[in-house]
N, CA, C and O atoms as CSV, one atom per row, in Angstrom:
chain,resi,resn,atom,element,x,y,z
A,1,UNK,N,N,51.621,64.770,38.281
A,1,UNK,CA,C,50.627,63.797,38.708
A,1,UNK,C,C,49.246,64.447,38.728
A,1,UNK,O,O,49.081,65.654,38.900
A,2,UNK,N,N,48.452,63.729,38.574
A,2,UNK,CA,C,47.066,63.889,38.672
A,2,UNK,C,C,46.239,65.116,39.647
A,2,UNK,O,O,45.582,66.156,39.628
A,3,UNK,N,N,47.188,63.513,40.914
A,3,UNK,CA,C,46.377,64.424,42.561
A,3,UNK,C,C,47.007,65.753,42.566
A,3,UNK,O,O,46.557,66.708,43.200
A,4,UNK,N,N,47.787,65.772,42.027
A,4,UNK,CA,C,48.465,67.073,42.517
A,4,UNK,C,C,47.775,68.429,41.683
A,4,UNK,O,O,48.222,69.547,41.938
A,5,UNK,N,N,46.800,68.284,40.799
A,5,UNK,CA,C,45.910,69.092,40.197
A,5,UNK,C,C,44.665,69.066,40.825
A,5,UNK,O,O,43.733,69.752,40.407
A,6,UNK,N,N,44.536,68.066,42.147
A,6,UNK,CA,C,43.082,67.891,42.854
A,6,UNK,C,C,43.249,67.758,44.246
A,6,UNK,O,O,43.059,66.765,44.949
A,7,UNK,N,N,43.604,68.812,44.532
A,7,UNK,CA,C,44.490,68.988,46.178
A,7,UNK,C,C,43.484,68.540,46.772
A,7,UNK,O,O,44.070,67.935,47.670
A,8,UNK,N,N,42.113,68.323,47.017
A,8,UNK,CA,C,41.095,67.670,47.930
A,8,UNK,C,C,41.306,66.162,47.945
A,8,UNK,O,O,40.868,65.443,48.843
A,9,UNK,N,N,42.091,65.667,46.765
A,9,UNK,CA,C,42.394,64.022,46.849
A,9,UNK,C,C,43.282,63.682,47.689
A,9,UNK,O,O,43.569,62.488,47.609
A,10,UNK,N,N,43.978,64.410,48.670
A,10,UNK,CA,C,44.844,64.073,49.675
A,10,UNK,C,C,43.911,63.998,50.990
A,10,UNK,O,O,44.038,63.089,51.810
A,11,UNK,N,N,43.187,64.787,51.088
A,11,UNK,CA,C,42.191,64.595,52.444
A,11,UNK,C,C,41.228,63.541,52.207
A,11,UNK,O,O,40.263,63.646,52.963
A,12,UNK,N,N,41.162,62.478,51.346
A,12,UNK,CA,C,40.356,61.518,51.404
A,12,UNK,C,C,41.370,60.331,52.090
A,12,UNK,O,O,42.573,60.263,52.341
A,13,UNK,N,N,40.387,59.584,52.222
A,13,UNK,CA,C,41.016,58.153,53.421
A,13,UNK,C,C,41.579,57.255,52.248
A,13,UNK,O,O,41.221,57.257,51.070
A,14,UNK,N,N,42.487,56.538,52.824
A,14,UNK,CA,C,42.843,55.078,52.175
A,14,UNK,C,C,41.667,54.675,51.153
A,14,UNK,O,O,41.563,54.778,49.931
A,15,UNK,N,N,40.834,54.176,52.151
A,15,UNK,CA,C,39.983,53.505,51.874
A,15,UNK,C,C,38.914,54.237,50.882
A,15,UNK,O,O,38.087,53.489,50.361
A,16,UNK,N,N,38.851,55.590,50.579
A,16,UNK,CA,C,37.902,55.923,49.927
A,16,UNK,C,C,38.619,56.243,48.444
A,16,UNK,O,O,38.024,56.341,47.371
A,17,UNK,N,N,40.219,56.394,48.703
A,17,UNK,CA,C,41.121,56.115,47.763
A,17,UNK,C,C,40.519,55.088,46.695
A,17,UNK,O,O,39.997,55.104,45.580
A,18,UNK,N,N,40.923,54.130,47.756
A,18,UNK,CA,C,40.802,52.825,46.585
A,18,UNK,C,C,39.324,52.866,46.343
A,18,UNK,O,O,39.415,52.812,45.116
A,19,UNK,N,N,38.247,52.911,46.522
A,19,UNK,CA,C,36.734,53.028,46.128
A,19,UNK,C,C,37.121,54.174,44.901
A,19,UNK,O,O,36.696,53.762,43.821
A,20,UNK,N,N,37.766,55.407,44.792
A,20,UNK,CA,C,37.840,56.187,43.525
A,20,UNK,C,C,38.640,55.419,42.937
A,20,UNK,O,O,38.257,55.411,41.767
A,21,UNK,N,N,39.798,54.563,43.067
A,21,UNK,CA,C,40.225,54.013,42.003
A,21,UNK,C,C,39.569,52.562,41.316
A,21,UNK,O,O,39.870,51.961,40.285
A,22,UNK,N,N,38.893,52.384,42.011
A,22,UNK,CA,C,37.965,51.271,41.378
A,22,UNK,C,C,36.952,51.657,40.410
A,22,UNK,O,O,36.655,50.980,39.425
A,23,UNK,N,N,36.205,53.261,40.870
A,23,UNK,CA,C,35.526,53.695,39.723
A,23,UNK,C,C,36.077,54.302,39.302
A,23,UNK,O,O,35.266,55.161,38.955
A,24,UNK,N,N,37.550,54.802,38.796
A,24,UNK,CA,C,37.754,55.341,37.613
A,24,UNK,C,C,38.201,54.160,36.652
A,24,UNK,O,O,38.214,54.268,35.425
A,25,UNK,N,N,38.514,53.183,37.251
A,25,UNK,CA,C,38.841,51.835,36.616
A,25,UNK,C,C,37.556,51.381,35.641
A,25,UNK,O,O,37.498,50.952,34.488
A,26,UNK,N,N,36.674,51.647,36.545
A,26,UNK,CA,C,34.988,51.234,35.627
A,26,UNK,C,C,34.636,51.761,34.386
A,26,UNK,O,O,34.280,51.212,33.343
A,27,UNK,N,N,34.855,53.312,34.794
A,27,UNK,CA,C,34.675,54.237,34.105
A,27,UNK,C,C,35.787,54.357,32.917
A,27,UNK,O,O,35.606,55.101,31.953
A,28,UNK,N,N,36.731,53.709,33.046
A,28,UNK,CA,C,37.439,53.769,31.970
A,28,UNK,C,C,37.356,52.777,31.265
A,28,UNK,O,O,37.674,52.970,30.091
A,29,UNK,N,N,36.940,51.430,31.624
A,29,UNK,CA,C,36.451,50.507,30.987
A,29,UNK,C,C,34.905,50.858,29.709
A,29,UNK,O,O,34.600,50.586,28.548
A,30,UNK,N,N,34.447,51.469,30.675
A,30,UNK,CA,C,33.073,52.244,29.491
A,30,UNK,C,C,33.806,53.679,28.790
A,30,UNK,O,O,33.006,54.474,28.297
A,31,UNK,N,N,34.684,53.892,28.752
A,31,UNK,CA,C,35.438,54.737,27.877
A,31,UNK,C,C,35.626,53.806,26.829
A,31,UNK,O,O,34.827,53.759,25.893
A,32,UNK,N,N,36.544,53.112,26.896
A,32,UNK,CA,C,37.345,52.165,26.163
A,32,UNK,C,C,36.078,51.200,24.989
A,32,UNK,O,O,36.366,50.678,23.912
A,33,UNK,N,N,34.806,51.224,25.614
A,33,UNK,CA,C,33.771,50.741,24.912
A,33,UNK,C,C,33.363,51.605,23.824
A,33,UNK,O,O,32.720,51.218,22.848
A,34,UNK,N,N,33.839,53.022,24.068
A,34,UNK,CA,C,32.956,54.033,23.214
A,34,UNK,C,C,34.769,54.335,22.307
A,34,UNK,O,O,34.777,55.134,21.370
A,35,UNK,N,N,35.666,53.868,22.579
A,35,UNK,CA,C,36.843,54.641,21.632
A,35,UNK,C,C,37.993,53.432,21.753
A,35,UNK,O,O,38.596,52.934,22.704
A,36,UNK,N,N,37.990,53.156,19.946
A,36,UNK,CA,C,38.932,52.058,19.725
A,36,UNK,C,C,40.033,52.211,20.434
A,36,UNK,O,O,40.302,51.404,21.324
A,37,UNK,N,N,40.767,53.175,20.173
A,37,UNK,CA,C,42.292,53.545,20.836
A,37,UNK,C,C,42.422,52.683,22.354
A,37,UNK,O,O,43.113,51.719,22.684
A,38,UNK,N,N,41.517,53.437,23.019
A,38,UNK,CA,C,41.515,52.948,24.007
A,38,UNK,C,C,41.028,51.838,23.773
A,38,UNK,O,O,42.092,51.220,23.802
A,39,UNK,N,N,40.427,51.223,23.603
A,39,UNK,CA,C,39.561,49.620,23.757
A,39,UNK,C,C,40.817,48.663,23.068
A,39,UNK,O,O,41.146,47.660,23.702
A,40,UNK,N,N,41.470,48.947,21.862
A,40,UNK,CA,C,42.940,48.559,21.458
A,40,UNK,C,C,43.931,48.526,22.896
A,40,UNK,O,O,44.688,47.567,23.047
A,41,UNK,N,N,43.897,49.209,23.539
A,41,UNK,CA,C,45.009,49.008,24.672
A,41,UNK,C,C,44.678,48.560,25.947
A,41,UNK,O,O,45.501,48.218,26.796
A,42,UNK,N,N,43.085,48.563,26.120
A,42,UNK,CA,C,43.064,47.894,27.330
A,42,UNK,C,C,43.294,46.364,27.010
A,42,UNK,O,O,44.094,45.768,27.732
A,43,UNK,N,N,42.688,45.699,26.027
A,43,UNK,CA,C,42.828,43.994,25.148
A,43,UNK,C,C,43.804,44.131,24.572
A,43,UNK,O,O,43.860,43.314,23.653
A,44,UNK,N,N,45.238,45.201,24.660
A,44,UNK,CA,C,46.516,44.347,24.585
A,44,UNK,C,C,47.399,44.171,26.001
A,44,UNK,O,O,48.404,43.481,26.172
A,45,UNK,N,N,46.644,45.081,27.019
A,45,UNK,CA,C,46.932,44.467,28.636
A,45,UNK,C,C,46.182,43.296,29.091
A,45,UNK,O,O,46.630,42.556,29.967
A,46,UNK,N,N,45.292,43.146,28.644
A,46,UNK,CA,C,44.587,41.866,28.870
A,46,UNK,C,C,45.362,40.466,28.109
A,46,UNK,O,O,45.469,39.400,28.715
A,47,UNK,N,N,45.725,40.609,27.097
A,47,UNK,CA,C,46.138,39.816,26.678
A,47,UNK,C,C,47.577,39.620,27.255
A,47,UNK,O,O,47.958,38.513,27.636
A,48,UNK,N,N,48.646,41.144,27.323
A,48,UNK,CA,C,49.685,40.333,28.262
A,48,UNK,C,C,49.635,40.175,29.377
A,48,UNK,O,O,50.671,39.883,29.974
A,49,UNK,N,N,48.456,40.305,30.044
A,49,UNK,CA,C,48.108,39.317,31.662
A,49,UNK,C,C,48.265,38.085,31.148
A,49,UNK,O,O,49.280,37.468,31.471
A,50,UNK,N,N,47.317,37.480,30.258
A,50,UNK,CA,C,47.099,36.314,29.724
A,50,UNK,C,C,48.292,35.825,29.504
A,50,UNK,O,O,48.644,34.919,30.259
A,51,UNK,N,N,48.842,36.085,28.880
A,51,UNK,CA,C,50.141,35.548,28.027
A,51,UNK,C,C,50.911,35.487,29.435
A,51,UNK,O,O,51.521,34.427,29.575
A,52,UNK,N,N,51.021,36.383,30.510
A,52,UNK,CA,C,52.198,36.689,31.580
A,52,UNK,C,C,51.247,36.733,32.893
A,52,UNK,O,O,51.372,37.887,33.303
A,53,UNK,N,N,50.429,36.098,33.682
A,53,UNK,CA,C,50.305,36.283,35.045
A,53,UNK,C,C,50.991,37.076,35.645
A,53,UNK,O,O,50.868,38.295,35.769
A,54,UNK,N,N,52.022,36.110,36.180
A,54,UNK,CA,C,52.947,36.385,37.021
A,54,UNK,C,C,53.361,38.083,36.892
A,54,UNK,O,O,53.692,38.782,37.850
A,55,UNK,N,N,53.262,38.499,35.592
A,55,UNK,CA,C,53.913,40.518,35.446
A,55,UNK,C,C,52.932,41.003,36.209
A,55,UNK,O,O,53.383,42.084,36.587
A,56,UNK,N,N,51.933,40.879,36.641
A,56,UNK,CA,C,51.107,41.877,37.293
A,56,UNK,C,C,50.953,41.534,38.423
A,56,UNK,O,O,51.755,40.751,38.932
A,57,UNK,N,N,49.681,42.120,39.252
A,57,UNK,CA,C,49.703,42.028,40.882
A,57,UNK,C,C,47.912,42.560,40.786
A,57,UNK,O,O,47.182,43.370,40.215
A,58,UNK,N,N,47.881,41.019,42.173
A,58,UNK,CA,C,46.288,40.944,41.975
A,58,UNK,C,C,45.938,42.020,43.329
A,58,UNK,O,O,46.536,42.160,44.396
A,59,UNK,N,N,44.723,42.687,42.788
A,59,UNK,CA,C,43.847,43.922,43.067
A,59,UNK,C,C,43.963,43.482,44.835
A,59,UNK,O,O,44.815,44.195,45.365
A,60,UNK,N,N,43.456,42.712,45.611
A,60,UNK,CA,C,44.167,42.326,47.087
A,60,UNK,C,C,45.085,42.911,47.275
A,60,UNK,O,O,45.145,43.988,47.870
A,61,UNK,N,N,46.384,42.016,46.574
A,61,UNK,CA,C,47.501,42.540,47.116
A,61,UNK,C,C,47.677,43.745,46.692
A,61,UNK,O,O,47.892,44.565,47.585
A,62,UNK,N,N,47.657,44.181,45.500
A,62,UNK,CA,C,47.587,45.638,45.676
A,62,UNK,C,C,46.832,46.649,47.054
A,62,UNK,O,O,47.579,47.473,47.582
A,63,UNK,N,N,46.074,46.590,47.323
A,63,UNK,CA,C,45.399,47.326,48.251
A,63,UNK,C,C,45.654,46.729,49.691
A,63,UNK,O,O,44.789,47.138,50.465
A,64,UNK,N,N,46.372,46.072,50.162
A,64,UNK,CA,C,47.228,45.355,51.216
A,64,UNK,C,C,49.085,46.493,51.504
A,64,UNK,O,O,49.575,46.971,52.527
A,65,UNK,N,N,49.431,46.492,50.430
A,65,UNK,CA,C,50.246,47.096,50.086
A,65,UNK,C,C,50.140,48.597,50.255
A,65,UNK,O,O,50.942,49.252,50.922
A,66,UNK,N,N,49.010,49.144,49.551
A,66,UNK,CA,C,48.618,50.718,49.813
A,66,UNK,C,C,48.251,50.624,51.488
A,66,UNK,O,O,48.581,51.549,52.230
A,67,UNK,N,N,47.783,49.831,51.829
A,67,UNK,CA,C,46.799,49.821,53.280
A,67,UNK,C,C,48.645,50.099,54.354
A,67,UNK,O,O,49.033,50.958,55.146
A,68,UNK,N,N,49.244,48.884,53.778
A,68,UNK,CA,C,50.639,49.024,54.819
A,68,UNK,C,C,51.075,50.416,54.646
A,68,UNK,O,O,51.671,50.984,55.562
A,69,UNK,N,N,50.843,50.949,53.636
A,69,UNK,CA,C,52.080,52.201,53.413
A,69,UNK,C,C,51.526,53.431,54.275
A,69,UNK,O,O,52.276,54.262,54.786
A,70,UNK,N,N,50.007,53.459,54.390
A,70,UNK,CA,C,49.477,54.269,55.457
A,70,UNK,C,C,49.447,54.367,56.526
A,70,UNK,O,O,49.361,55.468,57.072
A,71,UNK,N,N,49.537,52.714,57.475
A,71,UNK,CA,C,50.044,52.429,58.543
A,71,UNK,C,C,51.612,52.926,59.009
A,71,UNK,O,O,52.086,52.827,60.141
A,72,UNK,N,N,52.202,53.429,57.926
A,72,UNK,CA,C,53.449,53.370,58.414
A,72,UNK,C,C,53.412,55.023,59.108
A,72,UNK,O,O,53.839,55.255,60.239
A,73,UNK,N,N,52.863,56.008,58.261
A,73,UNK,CA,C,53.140,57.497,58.086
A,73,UNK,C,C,52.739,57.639,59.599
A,73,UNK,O,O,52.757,58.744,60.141
């Protein structure tokens, strides 16, 4: 995994969690602008949202979900 190459990403909060995963989300979106490969695979997840709602899980509930799992520890 990732974090596990960025041992300071465990001492950040929930909440500042999801604020880095929102901008690497951004930031990979302006990746994907500068390199087909990528820009090819983010508009064939877009398209099977489109095609499939229901397969995914909206950004709320996602972070509802992370929020419970911290409450629990």
């Amino acid at each position: 995994m990732v974090i596990e190459q960025h041992p300071s990403l465990h001492s950040l909060s929930a909440e500042e969690k999801l604020q880095l995963s929102e901008e690497l989300c951004l930031d990979a979106l302006l990746d994907a602008q500068r390199n087909p490969a990528l820009r090819e695979m983010v508009q064939q997840r877009l398209q099977d949202y489109r095609d499939d709602p229901d397969s995914g899980i909206a950004w709320d509930d996602l972070k509802g979900k992370i929020f419970s799992r911290q409450k629990v520890a």
